[in-house]
N, CA, C and O atoms as a Maestro MAE file, in Angstrom:
{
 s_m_m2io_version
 :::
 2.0.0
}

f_m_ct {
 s_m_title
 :::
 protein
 m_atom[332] {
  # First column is atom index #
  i_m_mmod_type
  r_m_x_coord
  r_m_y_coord
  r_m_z_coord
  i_m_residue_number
  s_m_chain_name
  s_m_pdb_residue_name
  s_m_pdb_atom_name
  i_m_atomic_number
  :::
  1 25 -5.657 1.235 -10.694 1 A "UNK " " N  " 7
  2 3 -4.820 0.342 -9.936 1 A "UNK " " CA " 6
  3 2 -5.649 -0.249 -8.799 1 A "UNK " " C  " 6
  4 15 -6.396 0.471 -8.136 1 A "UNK " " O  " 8
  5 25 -5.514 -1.624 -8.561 2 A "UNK " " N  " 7
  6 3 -6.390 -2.410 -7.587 2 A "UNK " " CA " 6
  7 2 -5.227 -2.027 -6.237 2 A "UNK " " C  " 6
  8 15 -4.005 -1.872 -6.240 2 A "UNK " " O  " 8
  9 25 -6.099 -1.980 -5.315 3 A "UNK " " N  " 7
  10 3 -5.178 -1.911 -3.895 3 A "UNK " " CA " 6
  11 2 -5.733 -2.542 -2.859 3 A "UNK " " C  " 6
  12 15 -6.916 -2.407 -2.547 3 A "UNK " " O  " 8
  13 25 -4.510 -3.626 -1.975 4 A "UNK " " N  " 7
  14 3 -5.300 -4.559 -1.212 4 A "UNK " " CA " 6
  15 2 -4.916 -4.555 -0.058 4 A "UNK " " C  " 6
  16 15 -3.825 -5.119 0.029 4 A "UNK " " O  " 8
  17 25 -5.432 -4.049 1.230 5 A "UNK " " N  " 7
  18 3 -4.796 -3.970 2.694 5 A "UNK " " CA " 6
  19 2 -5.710 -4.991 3.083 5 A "UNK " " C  " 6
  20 15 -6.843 -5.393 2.819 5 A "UNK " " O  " 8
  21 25 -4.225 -5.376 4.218 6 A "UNK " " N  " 7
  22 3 -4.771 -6.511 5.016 6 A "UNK " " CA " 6
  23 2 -4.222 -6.283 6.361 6 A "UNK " " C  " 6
  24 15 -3.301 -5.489 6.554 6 A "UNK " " O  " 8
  25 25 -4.906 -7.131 7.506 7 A "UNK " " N  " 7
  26 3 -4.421 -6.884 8.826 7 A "UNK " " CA " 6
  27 2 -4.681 -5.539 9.454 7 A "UNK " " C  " 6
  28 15 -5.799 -5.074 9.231 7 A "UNK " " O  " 8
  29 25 -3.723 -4.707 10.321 8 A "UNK " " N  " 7
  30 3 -3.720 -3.515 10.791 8 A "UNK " " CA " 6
  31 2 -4.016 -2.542 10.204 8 A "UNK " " C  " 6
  32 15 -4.752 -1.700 10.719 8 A "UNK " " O  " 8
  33 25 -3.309 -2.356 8.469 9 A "UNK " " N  " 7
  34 3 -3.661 -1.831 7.827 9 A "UNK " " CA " 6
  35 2 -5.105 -1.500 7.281 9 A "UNK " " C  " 6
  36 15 -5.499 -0.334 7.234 9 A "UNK " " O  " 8
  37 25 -5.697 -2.313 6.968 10 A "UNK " " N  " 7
  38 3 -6.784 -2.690 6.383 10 A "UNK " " CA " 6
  39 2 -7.619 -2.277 7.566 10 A "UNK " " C  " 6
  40 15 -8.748 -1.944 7.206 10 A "UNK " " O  " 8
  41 25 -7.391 -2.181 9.055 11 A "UNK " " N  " 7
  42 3 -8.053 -2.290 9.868 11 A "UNK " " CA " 6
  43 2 -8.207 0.102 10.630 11 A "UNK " " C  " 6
  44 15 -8.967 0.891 11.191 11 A "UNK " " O  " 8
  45 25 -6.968 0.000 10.060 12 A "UNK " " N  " 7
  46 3 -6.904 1.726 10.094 12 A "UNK " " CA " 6
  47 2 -7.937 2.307 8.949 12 A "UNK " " C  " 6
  48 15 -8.947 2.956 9.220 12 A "UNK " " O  " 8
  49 25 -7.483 1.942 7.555 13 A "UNK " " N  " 7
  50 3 -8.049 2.423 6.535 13 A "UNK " " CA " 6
  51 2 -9.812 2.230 6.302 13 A "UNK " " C  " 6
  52 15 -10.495 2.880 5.512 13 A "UNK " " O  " 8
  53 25 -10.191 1.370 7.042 14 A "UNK " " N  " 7
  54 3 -11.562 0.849 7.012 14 A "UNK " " CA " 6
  55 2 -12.429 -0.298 5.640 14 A "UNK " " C  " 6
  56 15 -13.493 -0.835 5.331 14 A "UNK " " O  " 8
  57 25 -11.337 -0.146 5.328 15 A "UNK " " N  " 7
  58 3 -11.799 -1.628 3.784 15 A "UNK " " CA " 6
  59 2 -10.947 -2.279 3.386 15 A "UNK " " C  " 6
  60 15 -9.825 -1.914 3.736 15 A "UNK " " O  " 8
  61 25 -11.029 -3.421 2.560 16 A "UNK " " N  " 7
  62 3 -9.915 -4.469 2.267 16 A "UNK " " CA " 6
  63 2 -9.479 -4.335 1.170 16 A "UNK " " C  " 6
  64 15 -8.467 -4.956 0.844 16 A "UNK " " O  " 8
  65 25 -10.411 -3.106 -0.098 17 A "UNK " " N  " 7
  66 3 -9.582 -3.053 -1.182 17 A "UNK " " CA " 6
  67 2 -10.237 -1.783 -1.855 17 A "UNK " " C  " 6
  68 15 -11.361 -1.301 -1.713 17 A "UNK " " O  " 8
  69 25 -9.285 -1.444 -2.547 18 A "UNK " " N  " 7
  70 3 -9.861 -0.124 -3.880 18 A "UNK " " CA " 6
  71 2 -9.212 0.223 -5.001 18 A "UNK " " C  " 6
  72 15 -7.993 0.390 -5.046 18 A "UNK " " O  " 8
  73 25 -10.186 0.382 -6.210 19 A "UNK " " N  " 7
  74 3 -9.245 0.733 -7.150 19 A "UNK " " CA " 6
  75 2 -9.547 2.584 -7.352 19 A "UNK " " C  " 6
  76 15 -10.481 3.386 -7.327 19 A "UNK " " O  " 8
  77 25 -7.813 2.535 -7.589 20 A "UNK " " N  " 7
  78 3 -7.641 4.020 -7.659 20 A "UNK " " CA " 6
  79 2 -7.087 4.642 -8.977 20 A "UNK " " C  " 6
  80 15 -5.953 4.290 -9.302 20 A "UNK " " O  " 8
  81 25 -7.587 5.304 -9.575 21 A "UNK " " N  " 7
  82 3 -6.600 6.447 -10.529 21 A "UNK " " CA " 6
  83 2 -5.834 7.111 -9.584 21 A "UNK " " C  " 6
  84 15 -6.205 7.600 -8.518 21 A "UNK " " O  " 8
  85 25 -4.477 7.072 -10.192 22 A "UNK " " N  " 7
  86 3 -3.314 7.916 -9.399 22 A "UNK " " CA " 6
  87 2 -3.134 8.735 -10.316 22 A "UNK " " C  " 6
  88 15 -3.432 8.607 -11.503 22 A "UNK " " O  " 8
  89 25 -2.596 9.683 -9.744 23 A "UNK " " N  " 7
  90 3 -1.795 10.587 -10.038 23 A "UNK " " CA " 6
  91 2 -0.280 10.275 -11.070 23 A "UNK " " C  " 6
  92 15 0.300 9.190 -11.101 23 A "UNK " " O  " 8
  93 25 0.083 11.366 -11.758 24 A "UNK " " N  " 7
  94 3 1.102 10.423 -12.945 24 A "UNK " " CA " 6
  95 2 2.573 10.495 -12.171 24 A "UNK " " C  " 6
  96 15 3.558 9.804 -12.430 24 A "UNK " " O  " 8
  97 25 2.483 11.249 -11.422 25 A "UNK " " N  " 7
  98 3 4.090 11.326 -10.856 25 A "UNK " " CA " 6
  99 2 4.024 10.115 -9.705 25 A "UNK " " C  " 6
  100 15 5.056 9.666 -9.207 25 A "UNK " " O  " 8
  101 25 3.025 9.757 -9.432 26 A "UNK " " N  " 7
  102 3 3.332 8.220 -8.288 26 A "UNK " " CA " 6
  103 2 3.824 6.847 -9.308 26 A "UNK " " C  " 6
  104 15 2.842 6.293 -9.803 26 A "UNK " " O  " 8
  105 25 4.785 6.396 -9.585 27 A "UNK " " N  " 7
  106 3 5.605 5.923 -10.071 27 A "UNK " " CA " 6
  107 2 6.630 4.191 -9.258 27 A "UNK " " C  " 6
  108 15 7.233 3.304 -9.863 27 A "UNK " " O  " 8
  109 25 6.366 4.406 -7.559 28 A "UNK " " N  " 7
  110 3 7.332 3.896 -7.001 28 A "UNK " " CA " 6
  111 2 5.911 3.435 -6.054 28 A "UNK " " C  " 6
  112 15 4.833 4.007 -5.888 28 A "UNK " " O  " 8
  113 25 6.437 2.194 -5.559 29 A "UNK " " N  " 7
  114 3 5.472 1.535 -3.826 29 A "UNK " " CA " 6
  115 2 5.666 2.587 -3.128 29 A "UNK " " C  " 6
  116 15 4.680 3.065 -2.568 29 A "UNK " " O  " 8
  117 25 7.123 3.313 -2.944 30 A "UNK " " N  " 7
  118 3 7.021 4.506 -2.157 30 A "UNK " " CA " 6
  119 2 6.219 5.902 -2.125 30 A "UNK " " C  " 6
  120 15 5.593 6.332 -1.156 30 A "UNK " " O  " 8
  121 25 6.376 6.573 -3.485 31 A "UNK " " N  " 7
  122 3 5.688 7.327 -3.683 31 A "UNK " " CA " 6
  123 2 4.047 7.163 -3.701 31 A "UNK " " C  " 6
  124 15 3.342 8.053 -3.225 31 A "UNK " " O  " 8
  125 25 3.520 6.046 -4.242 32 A "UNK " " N  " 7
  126 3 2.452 5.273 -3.765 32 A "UNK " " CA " 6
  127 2 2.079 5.200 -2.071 32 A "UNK " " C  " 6
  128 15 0.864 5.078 -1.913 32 A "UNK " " O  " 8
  129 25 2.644 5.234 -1.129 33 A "UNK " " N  " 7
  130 3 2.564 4.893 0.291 33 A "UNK " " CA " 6
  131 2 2.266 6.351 0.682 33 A "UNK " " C  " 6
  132 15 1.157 6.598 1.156 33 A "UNK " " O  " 8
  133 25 3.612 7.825 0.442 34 A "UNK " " N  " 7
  134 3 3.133 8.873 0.685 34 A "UNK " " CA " 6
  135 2 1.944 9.803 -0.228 34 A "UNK " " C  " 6
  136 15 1.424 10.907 -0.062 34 A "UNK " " O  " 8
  137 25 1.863 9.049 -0.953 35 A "UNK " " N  " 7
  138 3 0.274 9.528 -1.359 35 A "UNK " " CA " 6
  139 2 -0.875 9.234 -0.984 35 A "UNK " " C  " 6
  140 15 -1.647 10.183 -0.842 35 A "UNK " " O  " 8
  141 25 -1.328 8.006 -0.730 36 A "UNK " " N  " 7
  142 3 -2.064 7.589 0.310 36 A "UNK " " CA " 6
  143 2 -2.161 7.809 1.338 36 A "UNK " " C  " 6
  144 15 -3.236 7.583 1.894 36 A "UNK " " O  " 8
  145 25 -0.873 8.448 2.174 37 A "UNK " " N  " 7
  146 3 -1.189 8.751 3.509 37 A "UNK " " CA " 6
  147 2 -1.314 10.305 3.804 37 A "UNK " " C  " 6
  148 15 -1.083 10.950 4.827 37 A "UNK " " O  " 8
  149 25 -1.750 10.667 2.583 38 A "UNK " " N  " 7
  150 3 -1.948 12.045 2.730 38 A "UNK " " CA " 6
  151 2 -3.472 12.119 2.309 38 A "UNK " " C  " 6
  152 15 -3.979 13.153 1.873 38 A "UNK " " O  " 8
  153 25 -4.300 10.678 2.513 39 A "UNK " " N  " 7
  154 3 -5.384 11.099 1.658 39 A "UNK " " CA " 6
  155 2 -6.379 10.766 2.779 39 A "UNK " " C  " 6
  156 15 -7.528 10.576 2.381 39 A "UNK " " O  " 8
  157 25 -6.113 10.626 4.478 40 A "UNK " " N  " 7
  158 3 -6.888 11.222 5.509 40 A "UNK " " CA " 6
  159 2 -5.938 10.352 6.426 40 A "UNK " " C  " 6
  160 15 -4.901 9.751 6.142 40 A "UNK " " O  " 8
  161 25 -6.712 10.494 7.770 41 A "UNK " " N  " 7
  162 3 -6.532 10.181 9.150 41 A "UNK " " CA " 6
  163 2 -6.144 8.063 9.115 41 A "UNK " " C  " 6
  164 15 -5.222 7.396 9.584 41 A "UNK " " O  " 8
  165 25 -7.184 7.760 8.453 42 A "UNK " " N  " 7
  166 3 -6.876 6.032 8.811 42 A "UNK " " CA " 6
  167 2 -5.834 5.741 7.650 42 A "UNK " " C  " 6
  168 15 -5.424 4.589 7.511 42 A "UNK " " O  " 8
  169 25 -5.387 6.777 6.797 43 A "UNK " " N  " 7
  170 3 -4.452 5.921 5.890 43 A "UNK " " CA " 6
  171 2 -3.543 6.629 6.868 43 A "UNK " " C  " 6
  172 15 -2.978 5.858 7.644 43 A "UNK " " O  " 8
  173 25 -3.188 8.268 7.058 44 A "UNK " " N  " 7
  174 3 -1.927 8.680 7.649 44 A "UNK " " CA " 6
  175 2 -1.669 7.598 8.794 44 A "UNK " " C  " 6
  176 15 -0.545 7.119 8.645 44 A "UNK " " O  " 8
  177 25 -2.337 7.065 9.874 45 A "UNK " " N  " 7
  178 3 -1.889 5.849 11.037 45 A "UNK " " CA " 6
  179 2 -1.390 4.836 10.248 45 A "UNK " " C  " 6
  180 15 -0.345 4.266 10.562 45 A "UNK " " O  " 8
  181 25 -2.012 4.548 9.265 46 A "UNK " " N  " 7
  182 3 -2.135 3.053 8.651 46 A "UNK " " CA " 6
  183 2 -0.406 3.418 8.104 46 A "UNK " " C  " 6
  184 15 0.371 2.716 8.752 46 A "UNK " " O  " 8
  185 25 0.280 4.276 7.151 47 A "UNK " " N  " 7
  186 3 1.459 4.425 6.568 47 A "UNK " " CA " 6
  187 2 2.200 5.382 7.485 47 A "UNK " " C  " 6
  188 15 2.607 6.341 6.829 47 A "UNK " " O  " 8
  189 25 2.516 5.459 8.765 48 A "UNK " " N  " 7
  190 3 3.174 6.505 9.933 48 A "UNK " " CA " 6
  191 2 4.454 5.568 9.425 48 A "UNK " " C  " 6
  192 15 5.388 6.088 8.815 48 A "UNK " " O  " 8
  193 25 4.428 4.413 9.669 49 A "UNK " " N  " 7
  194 3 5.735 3.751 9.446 49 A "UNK " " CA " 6
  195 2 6.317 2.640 8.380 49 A "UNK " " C  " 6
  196 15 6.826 1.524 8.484 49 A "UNK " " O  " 8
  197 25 6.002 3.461 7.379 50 A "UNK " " N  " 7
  198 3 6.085 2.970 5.757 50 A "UNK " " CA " 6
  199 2 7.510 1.868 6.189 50 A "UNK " " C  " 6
  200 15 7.215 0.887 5.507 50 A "UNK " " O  " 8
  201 25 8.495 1.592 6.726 51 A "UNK " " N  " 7
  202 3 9.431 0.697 6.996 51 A "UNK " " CA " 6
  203 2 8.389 -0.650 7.590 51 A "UNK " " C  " 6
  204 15 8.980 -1.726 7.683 51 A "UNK " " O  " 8
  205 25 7.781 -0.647 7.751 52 A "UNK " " N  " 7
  206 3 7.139 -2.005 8.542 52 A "UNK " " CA " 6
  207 2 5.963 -2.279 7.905 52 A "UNK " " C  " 6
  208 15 5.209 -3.122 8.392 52 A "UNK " " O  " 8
  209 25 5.571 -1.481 6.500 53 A "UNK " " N  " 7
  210 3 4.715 -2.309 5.749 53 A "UNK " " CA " 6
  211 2 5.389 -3.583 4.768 53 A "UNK " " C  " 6
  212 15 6.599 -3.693 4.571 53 A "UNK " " O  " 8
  213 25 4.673 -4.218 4.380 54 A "UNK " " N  " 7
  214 3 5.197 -5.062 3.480 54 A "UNK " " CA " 6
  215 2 4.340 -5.184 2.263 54 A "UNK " " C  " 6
  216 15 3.119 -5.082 2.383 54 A "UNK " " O  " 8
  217 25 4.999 -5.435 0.874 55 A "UNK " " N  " 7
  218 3 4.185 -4.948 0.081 55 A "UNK " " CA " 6
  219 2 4.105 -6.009 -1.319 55 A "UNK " " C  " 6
  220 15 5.088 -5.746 -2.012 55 A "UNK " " O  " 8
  221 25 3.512 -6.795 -1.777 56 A "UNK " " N  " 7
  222 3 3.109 -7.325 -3.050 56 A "UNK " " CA " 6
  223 2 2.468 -6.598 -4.253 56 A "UNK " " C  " 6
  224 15 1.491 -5.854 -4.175 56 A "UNK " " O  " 8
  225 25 3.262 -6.964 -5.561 57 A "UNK " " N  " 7
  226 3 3.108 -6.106 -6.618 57 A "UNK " " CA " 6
  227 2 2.595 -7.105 -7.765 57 A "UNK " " C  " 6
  228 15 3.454 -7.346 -8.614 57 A "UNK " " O  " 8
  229 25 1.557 -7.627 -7.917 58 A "UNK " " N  " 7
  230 3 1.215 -8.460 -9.114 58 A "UNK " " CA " 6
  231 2 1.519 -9.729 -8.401 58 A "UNK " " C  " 6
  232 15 2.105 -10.599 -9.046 58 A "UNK " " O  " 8
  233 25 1.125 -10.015 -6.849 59 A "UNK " " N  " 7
  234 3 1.892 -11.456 -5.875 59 A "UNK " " CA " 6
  235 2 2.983 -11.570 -5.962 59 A "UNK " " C  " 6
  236 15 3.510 -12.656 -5.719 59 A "UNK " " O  " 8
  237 25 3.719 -10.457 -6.349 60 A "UNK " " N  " 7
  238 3 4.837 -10.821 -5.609 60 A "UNK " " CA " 6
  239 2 5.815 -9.696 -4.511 60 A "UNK " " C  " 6
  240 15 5.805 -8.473 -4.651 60 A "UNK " " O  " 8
  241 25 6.404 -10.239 -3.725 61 A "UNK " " N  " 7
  242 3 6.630 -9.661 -2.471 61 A "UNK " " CA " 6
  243 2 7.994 -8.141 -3.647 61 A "UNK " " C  " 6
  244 15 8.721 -8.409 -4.603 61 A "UNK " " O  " 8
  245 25 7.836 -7.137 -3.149 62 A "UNK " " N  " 7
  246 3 8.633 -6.210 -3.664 62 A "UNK " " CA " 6
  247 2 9.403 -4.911 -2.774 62 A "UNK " " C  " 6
  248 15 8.733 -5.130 -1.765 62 A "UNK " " O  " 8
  249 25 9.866 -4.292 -2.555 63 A "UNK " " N  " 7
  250 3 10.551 -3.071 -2.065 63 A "UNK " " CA " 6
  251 2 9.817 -1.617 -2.395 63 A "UNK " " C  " 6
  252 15 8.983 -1.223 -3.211 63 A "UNK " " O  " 8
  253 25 10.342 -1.223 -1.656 64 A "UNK " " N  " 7
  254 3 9.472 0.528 -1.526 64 A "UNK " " CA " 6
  255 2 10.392 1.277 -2.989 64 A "UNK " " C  " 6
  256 15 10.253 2.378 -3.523 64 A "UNK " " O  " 8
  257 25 11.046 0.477 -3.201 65 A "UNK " " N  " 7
  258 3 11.229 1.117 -4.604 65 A "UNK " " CA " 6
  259 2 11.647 0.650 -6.120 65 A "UNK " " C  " 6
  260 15 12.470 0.847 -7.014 65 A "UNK " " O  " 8
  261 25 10.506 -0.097 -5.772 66 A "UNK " " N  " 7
  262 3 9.877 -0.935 -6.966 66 A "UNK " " CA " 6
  263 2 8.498 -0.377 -7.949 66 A "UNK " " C  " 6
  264 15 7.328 -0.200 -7.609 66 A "UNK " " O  " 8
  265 25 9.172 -0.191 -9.286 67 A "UNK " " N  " 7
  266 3 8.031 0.665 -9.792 67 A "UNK " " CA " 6
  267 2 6.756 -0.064 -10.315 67 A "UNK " " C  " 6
  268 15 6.683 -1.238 -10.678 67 A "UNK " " O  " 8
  269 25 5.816 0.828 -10.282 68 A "UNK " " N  " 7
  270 3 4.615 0.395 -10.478 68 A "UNK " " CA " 6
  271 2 3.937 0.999 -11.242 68 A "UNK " " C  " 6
  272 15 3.946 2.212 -11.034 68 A "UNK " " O  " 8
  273 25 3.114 0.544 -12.363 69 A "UNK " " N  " 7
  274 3 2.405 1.053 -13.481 69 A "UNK " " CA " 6
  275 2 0.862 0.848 -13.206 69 A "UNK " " C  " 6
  276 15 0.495 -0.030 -12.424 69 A "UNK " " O  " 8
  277 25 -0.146 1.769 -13.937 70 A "UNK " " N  " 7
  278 3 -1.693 1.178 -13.435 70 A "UNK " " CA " 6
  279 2 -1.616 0.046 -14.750 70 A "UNK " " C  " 6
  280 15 -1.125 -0.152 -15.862 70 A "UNK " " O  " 8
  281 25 -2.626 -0.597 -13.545 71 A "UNK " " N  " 7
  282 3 -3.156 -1.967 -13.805 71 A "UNK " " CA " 6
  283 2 -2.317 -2.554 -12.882 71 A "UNK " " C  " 6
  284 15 -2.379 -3.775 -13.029 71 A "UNK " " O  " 8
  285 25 -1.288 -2.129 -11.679 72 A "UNK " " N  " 7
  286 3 -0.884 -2.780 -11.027 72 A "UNK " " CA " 6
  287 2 -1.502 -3.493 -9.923 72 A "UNK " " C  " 6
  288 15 -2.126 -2.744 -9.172 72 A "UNK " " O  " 8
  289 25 -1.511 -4.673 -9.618 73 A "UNK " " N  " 7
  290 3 -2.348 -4.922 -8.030 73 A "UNK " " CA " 6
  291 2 -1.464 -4.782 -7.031 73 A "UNK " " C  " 6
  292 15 -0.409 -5.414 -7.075 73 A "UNK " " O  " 8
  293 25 -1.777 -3.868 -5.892 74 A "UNK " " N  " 7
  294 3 -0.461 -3.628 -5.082 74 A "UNK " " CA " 6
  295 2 -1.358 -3.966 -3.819 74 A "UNK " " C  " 6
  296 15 -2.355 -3.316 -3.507 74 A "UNK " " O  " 8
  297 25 -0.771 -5.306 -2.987 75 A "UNK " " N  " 7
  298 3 -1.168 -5.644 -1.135 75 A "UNK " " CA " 6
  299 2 -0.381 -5.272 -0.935 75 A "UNK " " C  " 6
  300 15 0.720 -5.375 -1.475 75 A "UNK " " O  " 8
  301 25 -1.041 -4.207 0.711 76 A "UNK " " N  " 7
  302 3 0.426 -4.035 1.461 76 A "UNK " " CA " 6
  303 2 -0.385 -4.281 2.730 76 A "UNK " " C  " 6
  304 15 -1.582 -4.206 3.005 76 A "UNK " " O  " 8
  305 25 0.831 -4.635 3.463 77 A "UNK " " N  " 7
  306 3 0.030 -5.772 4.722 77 A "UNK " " CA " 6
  307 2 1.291 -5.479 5.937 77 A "UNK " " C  " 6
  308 15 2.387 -4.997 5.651 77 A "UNK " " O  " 8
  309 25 0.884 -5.867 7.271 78 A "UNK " " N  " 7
  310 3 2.081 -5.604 8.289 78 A "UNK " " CA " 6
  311 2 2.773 -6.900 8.102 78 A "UNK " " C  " 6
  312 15 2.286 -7.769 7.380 78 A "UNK " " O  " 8
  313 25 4.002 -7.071 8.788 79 A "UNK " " N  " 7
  314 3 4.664 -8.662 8.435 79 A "UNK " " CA " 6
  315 2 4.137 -9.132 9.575 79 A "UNK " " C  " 6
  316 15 3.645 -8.761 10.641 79 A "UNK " " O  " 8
  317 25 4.500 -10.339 8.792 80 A "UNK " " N  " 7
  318 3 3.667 -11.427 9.400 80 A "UNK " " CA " 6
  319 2 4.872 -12.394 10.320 80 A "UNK " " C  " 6
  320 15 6.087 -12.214 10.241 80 A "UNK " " O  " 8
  321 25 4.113 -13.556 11.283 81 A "UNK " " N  " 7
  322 3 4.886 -14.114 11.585 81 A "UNK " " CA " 6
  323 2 4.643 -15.119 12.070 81 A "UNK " " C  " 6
  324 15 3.580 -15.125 12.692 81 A "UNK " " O  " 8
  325 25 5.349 -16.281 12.054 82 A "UNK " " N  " 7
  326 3 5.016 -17.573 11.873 82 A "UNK " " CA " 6
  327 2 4.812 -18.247 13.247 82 A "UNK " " C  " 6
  328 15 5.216 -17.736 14.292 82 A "UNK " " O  " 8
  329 25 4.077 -19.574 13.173 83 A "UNK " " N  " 7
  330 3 3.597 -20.131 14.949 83 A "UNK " " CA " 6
  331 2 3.704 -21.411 15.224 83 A "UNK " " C  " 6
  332 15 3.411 -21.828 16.345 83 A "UNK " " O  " 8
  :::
 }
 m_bond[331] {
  # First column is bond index #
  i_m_from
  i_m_to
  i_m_order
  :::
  1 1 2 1
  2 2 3 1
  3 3 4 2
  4 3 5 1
  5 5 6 1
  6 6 7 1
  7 7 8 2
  8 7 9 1
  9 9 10 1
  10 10 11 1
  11 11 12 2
  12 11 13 1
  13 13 14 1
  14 14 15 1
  15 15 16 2
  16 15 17 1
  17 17 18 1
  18 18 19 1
  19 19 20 2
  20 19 21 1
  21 21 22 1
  22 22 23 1
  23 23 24 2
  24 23 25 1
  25 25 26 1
  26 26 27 1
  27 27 28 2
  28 27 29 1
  29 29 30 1
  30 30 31 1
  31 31 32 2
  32 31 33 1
  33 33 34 1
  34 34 35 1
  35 35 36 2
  36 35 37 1
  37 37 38 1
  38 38 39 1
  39 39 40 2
  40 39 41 1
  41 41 42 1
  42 42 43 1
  43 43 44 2
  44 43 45 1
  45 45 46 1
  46 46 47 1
  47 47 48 2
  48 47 49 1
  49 49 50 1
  50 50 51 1
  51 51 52 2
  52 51 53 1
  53 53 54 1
  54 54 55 1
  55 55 56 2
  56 55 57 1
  57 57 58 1
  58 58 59 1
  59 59 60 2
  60 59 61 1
  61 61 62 1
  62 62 63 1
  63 63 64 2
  64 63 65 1
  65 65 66 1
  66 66 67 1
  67 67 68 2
  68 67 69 1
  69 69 70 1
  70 70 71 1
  71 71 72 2
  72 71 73 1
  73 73 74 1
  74 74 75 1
  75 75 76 2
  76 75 77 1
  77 77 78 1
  78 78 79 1
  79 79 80 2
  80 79 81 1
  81 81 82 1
  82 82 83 1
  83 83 84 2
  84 83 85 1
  85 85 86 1
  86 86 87 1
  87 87 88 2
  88 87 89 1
  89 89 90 1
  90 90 91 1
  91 91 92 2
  92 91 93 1
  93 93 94 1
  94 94 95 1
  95 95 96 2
  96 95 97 1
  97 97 98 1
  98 98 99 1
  99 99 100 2
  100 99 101 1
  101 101 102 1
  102 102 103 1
  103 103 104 2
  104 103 105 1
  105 105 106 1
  106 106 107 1
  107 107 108 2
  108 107 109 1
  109 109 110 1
  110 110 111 1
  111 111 112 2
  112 111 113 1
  113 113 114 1
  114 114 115 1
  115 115 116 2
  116 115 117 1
  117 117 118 1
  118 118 119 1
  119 119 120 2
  120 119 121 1
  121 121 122 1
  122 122 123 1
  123 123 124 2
  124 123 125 1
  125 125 126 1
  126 126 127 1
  127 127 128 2
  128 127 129 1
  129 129 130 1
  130 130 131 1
  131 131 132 2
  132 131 133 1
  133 133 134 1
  134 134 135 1
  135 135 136 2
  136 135 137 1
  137 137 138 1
  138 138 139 1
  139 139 140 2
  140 139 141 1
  141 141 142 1
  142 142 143 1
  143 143 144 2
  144 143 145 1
  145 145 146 1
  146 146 147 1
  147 147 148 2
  148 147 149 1
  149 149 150 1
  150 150 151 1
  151 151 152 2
  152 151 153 1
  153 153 154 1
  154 154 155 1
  155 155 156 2
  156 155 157 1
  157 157 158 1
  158 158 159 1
  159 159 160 2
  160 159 161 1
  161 161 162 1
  162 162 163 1
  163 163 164 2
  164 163 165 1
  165 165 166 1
  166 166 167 1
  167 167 168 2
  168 167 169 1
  169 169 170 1
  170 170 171 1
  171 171 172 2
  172 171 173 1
  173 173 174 1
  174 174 175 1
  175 175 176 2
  176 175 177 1
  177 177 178 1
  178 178 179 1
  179 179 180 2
  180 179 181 1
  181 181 182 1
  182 182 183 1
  183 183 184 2
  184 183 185 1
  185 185 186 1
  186 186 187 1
  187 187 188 2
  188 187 189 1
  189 189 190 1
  190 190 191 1
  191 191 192 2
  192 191 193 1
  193 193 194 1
  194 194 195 1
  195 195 196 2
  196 195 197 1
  197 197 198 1
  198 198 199 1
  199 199 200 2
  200 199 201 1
  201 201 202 1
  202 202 203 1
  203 203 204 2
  204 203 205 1
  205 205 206 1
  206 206 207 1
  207 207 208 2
  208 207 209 1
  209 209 210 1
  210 210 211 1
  211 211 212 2
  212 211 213 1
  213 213 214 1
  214 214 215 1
  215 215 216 2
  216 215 217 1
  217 217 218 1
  218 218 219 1
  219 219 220 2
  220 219 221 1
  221 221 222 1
  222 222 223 1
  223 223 224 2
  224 223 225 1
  225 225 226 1
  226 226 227 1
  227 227 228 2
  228 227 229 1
  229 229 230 1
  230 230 231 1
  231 231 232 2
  232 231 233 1
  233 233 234 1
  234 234 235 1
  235 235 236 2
  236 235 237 1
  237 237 238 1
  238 238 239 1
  239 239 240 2
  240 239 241 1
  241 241 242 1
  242 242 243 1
  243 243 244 2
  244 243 245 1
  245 245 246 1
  246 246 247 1
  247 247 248 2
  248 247 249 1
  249 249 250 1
  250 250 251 1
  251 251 252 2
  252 251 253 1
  253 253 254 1
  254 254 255 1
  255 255 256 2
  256 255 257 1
  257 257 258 1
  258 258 259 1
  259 259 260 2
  260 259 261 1
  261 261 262 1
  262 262 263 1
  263 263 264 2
  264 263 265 1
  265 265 266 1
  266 266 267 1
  267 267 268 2
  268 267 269 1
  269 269 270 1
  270 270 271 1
  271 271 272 2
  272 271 273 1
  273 273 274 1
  274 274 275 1
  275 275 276 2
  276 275 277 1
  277 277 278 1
  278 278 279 1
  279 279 280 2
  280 279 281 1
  281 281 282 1
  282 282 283 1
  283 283 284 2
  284 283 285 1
  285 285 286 1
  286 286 287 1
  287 287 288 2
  288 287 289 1
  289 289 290 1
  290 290 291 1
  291 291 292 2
  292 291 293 1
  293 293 294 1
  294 294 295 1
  295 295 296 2
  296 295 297 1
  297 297 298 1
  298 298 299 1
  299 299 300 2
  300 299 301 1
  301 301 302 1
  302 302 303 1
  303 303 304 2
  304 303 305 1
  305 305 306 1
  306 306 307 1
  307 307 308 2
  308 307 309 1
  309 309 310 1
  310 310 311 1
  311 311 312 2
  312 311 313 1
  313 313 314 1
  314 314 315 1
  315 315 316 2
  316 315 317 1
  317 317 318 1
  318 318 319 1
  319 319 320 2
  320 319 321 1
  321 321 322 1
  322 322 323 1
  323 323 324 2
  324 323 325 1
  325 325 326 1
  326 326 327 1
  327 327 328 2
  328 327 329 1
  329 329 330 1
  330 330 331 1
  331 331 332 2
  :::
 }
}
């Protein structure tokens, strides 16, 4: 699975993208989010408040419980806001 942080995120975790083999029970953006943030210090800051990420699944904008299969491309990014 390709994975793409941007902004704050991207800026905790220390890179803009990675592909990962998951685990078979991560299934959901959610379960996806607490797995990652168990996998050190700049992801746990980066996902403290899984409500205020925002998340794209194949480009398109989706919910924390929206499932996801590998080969998925999943951005998750802080929201954004317009100027």
């Amino acid at each position: 699975m390709q994975i793409l942080y941007f902004g704050w995120v991207r800026s905790h975790i220390g890179h803009s993208r990675e592909k990962l083999e998951l685990p078979a029970h991560i299934d959901t953006v959610s379960s996806l989010i607490s797995w990652l943030s168990s996998r050190g210090n700049g992801y746990t800051r980066a996902f403290e408040n899984s409500e205020a990420i925002r998340v794209a699944v194949n480009q398109e904008m989706a919910g924390l419980d929206t499932i996801i299969t590998d080969g998925d491309e999943i951005a998750l990014f802080p929201p954004m806001t317009g100027g």
